[in-house]
C-alpha positions as CSV (number, residue, x, y, z in Angstrom):
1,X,-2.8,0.0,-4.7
2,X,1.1,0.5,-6.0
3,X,1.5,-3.1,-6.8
4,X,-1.0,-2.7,-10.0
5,X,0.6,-0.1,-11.0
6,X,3.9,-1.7,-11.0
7,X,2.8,-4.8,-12.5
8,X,1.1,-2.9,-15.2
9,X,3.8,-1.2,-16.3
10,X,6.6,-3.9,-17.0
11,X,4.1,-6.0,-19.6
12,X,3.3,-2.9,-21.6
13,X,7.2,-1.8,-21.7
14,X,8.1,-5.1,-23.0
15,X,5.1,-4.4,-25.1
16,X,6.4,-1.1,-26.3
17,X,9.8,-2.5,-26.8
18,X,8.8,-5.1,-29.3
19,X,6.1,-3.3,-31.6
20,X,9.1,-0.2,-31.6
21,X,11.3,-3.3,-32.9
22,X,8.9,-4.7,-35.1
23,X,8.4,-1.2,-36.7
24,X,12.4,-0.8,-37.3
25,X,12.7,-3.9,-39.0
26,X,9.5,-3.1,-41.2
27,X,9.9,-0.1,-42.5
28,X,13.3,1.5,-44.3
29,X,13.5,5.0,-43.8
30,X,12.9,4.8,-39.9
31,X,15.9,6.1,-37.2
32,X,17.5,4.2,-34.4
33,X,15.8,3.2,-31.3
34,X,16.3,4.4,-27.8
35,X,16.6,1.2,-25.8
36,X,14.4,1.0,-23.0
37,X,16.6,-0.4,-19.9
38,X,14.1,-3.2,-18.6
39,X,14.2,-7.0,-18.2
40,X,10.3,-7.4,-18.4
41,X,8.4,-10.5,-20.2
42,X,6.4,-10.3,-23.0
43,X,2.9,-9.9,-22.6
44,X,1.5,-12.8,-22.1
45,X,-1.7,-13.8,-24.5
46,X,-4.8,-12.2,-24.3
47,X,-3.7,-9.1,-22.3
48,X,-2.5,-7.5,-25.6
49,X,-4.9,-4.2,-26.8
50,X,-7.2,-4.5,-29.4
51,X,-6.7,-1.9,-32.0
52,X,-9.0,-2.1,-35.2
53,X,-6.3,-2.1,-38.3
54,X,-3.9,-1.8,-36.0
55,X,-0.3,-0.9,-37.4
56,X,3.0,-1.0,-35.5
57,X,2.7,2.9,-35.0
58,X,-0.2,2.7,-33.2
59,X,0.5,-0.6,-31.3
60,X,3.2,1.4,-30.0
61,X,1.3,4.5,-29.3
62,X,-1.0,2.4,-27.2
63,X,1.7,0.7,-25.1
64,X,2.9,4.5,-24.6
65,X,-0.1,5.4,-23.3
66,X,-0.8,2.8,-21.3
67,X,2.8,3.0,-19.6
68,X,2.8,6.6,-19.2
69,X,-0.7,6.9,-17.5
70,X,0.1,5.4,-14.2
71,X,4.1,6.6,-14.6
72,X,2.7,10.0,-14.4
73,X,0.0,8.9,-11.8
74,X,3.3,7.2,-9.2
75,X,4.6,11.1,-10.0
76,X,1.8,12.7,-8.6
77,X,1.5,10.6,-5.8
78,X,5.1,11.2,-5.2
79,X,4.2,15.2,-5.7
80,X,1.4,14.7,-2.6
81,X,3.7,13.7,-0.7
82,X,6.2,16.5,-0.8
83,X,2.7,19.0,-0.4
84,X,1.5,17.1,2.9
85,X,4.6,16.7,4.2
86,X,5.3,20.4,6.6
87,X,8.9,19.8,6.7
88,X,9.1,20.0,2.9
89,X,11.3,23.1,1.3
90,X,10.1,25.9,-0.4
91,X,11.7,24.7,-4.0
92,X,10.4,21.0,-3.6
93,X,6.9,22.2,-2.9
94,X,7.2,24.4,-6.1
95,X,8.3,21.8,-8.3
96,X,5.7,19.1,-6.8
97,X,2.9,21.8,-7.6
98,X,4.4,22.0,-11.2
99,X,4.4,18.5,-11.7
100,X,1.1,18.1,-10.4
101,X,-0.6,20.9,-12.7
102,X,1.5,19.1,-16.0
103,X,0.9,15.5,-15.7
104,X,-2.9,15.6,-14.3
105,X,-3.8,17.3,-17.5
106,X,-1.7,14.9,-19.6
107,X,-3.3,12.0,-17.8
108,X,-6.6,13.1,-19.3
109,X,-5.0,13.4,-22.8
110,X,-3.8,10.1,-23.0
111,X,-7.1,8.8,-21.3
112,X,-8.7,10.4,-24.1
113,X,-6.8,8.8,-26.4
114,X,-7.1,5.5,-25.4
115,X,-11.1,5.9,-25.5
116,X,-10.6,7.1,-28.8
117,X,-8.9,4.2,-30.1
118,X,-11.4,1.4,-28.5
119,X,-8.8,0.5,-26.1
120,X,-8.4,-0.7,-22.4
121,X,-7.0,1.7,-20.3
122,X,-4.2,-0.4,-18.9
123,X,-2.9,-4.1,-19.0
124,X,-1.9,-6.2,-16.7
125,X,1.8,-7.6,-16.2
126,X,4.8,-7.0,-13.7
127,X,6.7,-4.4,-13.5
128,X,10.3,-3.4,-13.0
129,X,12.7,-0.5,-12.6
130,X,13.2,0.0,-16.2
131,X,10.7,2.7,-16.4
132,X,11.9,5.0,-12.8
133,X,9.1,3.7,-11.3
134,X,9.7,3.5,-7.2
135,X,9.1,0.2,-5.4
136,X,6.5,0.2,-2.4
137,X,9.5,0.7,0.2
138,X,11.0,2.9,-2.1
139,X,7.6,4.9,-1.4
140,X,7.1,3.6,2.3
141,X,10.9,5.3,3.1
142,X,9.8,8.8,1.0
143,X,6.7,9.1,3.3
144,X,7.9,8.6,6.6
145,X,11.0,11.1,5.8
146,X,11.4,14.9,7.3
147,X,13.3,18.0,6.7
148,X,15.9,17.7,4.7
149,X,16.4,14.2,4.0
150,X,12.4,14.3,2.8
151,X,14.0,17.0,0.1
152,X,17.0,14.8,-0.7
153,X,14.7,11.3,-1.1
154,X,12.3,13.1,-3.1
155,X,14.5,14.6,-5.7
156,X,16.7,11.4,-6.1
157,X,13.8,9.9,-6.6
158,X,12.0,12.1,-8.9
159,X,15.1,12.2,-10.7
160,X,15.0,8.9,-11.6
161,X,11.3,8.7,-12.5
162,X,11.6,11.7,-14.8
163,X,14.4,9.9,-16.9
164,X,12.3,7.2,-17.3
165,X,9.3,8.9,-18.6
166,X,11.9,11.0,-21.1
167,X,13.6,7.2,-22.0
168,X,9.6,6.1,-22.9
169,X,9.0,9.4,-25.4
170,X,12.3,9.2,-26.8
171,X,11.4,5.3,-27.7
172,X,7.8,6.3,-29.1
173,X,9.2,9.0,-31.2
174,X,10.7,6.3,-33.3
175,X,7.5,4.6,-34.0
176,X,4.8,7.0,-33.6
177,X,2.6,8.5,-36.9
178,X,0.2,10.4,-34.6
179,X,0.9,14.1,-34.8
180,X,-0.8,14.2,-31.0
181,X,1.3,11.7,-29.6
182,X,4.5,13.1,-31.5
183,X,3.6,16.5,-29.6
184,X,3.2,15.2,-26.4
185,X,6.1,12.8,-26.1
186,X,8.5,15.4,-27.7
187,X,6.6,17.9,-24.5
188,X,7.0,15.3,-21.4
189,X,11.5,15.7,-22.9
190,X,11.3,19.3,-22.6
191,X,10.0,19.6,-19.5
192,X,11.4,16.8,-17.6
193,X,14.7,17.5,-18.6
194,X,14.4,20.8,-17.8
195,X,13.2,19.3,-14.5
196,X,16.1,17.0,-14.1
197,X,18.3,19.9,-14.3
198,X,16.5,21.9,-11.3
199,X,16.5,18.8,-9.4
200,X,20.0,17.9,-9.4
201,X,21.3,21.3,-9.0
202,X,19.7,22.0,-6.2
203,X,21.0,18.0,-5.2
Protein backbone atom coordinates (compact mmCIF):
# COMPACT_ATOMS: atom_id res chain seq x y z
CA UNK A 1 0.00 0.00 0.00
CA UNK A 2 3.23 2.49 0.24
CA UNK A 3 4.02 2.17 -3.38
CA UNK A 4 0.76 4.38 -4.30
CA UNK A 5 1.60 6.65 -2.09
CA UNK A 6 4.96 7.08 -3.36
CA UNK A 7 4.11 7.12 -6.87
CA UNK A 8 1.43 9.69 -6.15
CA UNK A 9 3.48 11.98 -4.80
CA UNK A 10 6.39 12.60 -7.39
CA UNK A 11 3.69 13.49 -10.37
CA UNK A 12 1.86 16.00 -8.28
CA UNK A 13 5.34 17.64 -7.00
CA UNK A 14 6.46 18.10 -10.47
CA UNK A 15 2.94 19.29 -10.80
CA UNK A 16 3.31 21.83 -8.05
CA UNK A 17 6.64 22.85 -9.28
CA UNK A 18 5.45 23.96 -12.70
CA UNK A 19 2.06 25.79 -11.94
CA UNK A 20 4.40 27.65 -8.88
CA UNK A 21 6.65 28.51 -12.11
CA UNK A 22 3.98 29.34 -14.33
CA UNK A 23 2.56 31.78 -11.65
CA UNK A 24 6.10 33.64 -11.23
CA UNK A 25 6.48 34.18 -14.74
CA UNK A 26 2.70 35.47 -15.01
CA UNK A 27 2.31 37.75 -12.57
CA UNK A 28 4.78 40.92 -11.52
CA UNK A 29 4.55 41.55 -8.07
CA UNK A 30 4.99 37.84 -6.89
CA UNK A 31 8.32 36.77 -4.57
CA UNK A 32 10.89 34.11 -5.26
CA UNK A 33 10.21 30.44 -5.18
CA UNK A 34 11.46 27.87 -2.79
CA UNK A 35 12.81 25.11 -5.04
CA UNK A 36 11.41 21.86 -4.40
CA UNK A 37 14.53 19.32 -4.45
CA UNK A 38 13.02 16.56 -6.80
CA UNK A 39 13.80 14.93 -10.20
CA UNK A 40 10.10 13.86 -10.90
CA UNK A 41 8.42 13.93 -14.54
CA UNK A 42 5.71 15.92 -15.49
CA UNK A 43 2.45 14.63 -15.21
CA UNK A 44 1.73 12.84 -17.86
CA UNK A 45 -1.84 13.72 -19.83
CA UNK A 46 -4.95 13.16 -18.42
CA UNK A 47 -3.89 12.67 -14.80
CA UNK A 48 -3.86 16.47 -14.41
CA UNK A 49 -7.08 17.87 -11.93
CA UNK A 50 -9.85 19.38 -13.23
CA UNK A 51 -10.51 22.76 -11.69
CA UNK A 52 -13.43 24.80 -13.17
CA UNK A 53 -11.68 28.40 -14.09
CA UNK A 54 -8.86 27.18 -12.79
CA UNK A 55 -5.97 29.82 -12.23
CA UNK A 56 -2.35 29.04 -11.41
CA UNK A 57 -3.14 29.80 -7.61
CA UNK A 58 -5.42 27.22 -7.42
CA UNK A 59 -3.71 24.62 -9.74
CA UNK A 60 -1.10 24.95 -7.24
CA UNK A 61 -3.29 24.74 -4.21
CA UNK A 62 -4.52 21.53 -5.61
CA UNK A 63 -1.16 19.88 -6.27
CA UNK A 64 -0.52 21.00 -2.45
CA UNK A 65 -3.18 19.21 -1.33
CA UNK A 66 -2.87 16.33 -3.12
CA UNK A 67 0.97 16.00 -2.12
CA UNK A 68 0.50 16.76 1.42
CA UNK A 69 -2.48 14.31 2.06
CA UNK A 70 -0.59 11.07 1.84
CA UNK A 71 2.88 13.09 3.13
CA UNK A 72 1.00 13.48 6.25
CA UNK A 73 -0.69 10.07 6.00
CA UNK A 74 3.43 8.16 5.47
CA UNK A 75 3.80 10.50 8.91
CA UNK A 76 1.26 8.94 10.79
CA UNK A 77 2.04 5.66 9.73
CA UNK A 78 5.48 6.39 10.76
CA UNK A 79 3.81 7.78 14.30
CA UNK A 80 2.05 4.03 14.76
CA UNK A 81 4.89 2.68 14.58
CA UNK A 82 6.79 4.41 17.40
CA UNK A 83 3.19 3.84 19.60
CA UNK A 84 3.18 -0.10 18.90
CA UNK A 85 6.51 -0.55 19.21
CA UNK A 86 7.26 -1.28 23.54
CA UNK A 87 10.75 -0.52 23.29
CA UNK A 88 9.93 3.09 22.14
CA UNK A 89 11.14 6.18 24.60
CA UNK A 90 9.02 8.24 26.53
CA UNK A 91 9.85 11.56 24.29
CA UNK A 92 9.33 9.56 20.83
CA UNK A 93 5.97 8.34 22.02
CA UNK A 94 5.04 11.97 22.91
CA UNK A 95 5.97 13.42 19.82
CA UNK A 96 4.35 10.53 17.65
CA UNK A 97 1.01 11.23 19.72
CA UNK A 98 1.51 14.96 18.72
CA UNK A 99 1.96 14.26 15.25
CA UNK A 100 -0.81 12.06 15.11
CA UNK A 101 -3.48 14.49 16.80
CA UNK A 102 -2.01 17.47 14.15
CA UNK A 103 -1.96 15.94 10.83
CA UNK A 104 -5.17 13.57 11.11
CA UNK A 105 -7.21 16.71 11.53
CA UNK A 106 -5.31 18.45 8.66
CA UNK A 107 -5.85 15.41 6.48
CA UNK A 108 -9.58 16.17 6.82
CA UNK A 109 -9.06 19.80 5.91
CA UNK A 110 -7.42 19.29 2.88
CA UNK A 111 -9.86 16.37 2.04
CA UNK A 112 -12.39 18.91 2.45
CA UNK A 113 -10.91 21.11 0.23
CA UNK A 114 -10.36 19.03 -2.43
CA UNK A 115 -14.27 18.02 -2.40
CA UNK A 116 -14.88 21.48 -2.44
CA UNK A 117 -13.15 22.30 -5.44
CA UNK A 118 -14.63 19.20 -7.71
CA UNK A 119 -11.34 17.60 -7.50
CA UNK A 120 -9.79 14.03 -7.29
CA UNK A 121 -8.29 13.25 -4.20
CA UNK A 122 -4.96 12.14 -5.52
CA UNK A 123 -3.13 11.51 -8.95
CA UNK A 124 -1.26 9.03 -10.01
CA UNK A 125 2.65 9.30 -10.88
CA UNK A 126 6.02 8.10 -9.24
CA UNK A 127 7.47 9.32 -6.58
CA UNK A 128 10.83 10.24 -5.26
CA UNK A 129 12.75 11.58 -2.20
CA UNK A 130 12.23 15.13 -2.99
CA UNK A 131 9.33 15.42 -0.68
CA UNK A 132 11.05 13.32 2.80
CA UNK A 133 8.98 10.67 1.91
CA UNK A 134 10.66 7.08 3.25
CA UNK A 135 11.05 4.20 0.70
CA UNK A 136 9.38 0.77 1.60
CA UNK A 137 12.84 -0.47 3.22
CA UNK A 138 13.31 2.67 4.54
CA UNK A 139 9.91 1.70 6.36
CA UNK A 140 10.61 -2.18 6.47
CA UNK A 141 14.12 -1.28 8.57
CA UNK A 142 11.99 1.39 11.09
CA UNK A 143 9.58 -1.49 11.94
CA UNK A 144 11.68 -4.22 12.76
CA UNK A 145 13.96 -1.77 15.01
CA UNK A 146 14.11 -1.86 19.10
CA UNK A 147 15.29 0.29 21.89
CA UNK A 148 17.23 2.79 21.11
CA UNK A 149 18.12 2.45 17.60
CA UNK A 150 13.98 2.29 16.99
CA UNK A 151 14.36 6.06 18.70
CA UNK A 152 17.42 7.06 16.58
CA UNK A 153 15.71 5.59 13.01
CA UNK A 154 12.59 7.28 13.78
CA UNK A 155 13.76 10.68 14.42
CA UNK A 156 16.31 10.69 11.42
CA UNK A 157 13.60 9.82 9.62
CA UNK A 158 10.91 12.04 10.74
CA UNK A 159 13.42 14.64 10.50
CA UNK A 160 13.60 14.35 7.00
CA UNK A 161 9.89 13.95 6.30
CA UNK A 162 9.13 17.11 8.29
CA UNK A 163 11.52 19.24 6.03
CA UNK A 164 9.91 18.18 3.26
CA UNK A 165 6.37 18.91 4.25
CA UNK A 166 7.92 22.64 5.43
CA UNK A 167 9.89 22.73 1.66
CA UNK A 168 6.01 21.99 0.07
CA UNK A 169 4.29 25.09 2.22
CA UNK A 170 7.08 27.26 1.76
CA UNK A 171 6.65 26.63 -2.23
CA UNK A 172 2.69 27.11 -1.99
CA UNK A 173 3.04 30.22 -0.15
CA UNK A 174 4.40 31.74 -3.34
CA UNK A 175 1.41 30.92 -5.35
CA UNK A 176 -1.48 30.44 -3.12
CA UNK A 177 -4.67 33.20 -3.12
CA UNK A 178 -6.68 31.06 -0.66
CA UNK A 179 -6.69 32.64 2.71
CA UNK A 180 -7.33 28.75 4.11
CA UNK A 181 -4.56 27.26 2.39
CA UNK A 182 -2.19 30.40 3.24
CA UNK A 183 -3.11 29.56 7.04
CA UNK A 184 -2.48 26.15 6.93
CA UNK A 185 0.77 25.94 5.03
CA UNK A 186 2.19 28.88 6.99
CA UNK A 187 0.80 26.25 10.32
CA UNK A 188 2.41 22.74 9.05
CA UNK A 189 6.23 25.58 9.14
CA UNK A 190 5.50 26.39 12.63
CA UNK A 191 5.05 23.31 13.95
CA UNK A 192 7.35 21.18 12.11
CA UNK A 193 10.05 23.29 12.59
CA UNK A 194 9.52 23.49 15.92
CA UNK A 195 9.41 19.69 15.61
CA UNK A 196 12.73 19.50 13.86
CA UNK A 197 14.27 21.32 16.58
CA UNK A 198 13.00 18.73 19.40
CA UNK A 199 14.00 15.99 17.15
CA UNK A 200 17.52 16.72 16.56
CA UNK A 201 18.19 17.83 20.02
CA UNK A 202 17.31 15.11 21.48
CA UNK A 203 19.46 13.22 18.19
Amino acid sequence: MRQPVRRTLAVVAAALTAATLAACSSTSNDSGMTGMDHSASPMPSGSSPTVAGSSDARTGDVMFAQMMIPHHQQAIEMADLALKNSTTSAEVRTLATDIKNAQDPEIATMRGWLSSWGTAPSASGHMDHGTGMMSDADMNKLETAQGAEFDRMWLTMMVEHHRGAVTMAQQVLTTTKDPEVKQLAEAIIKAQNAEITTMQGLL
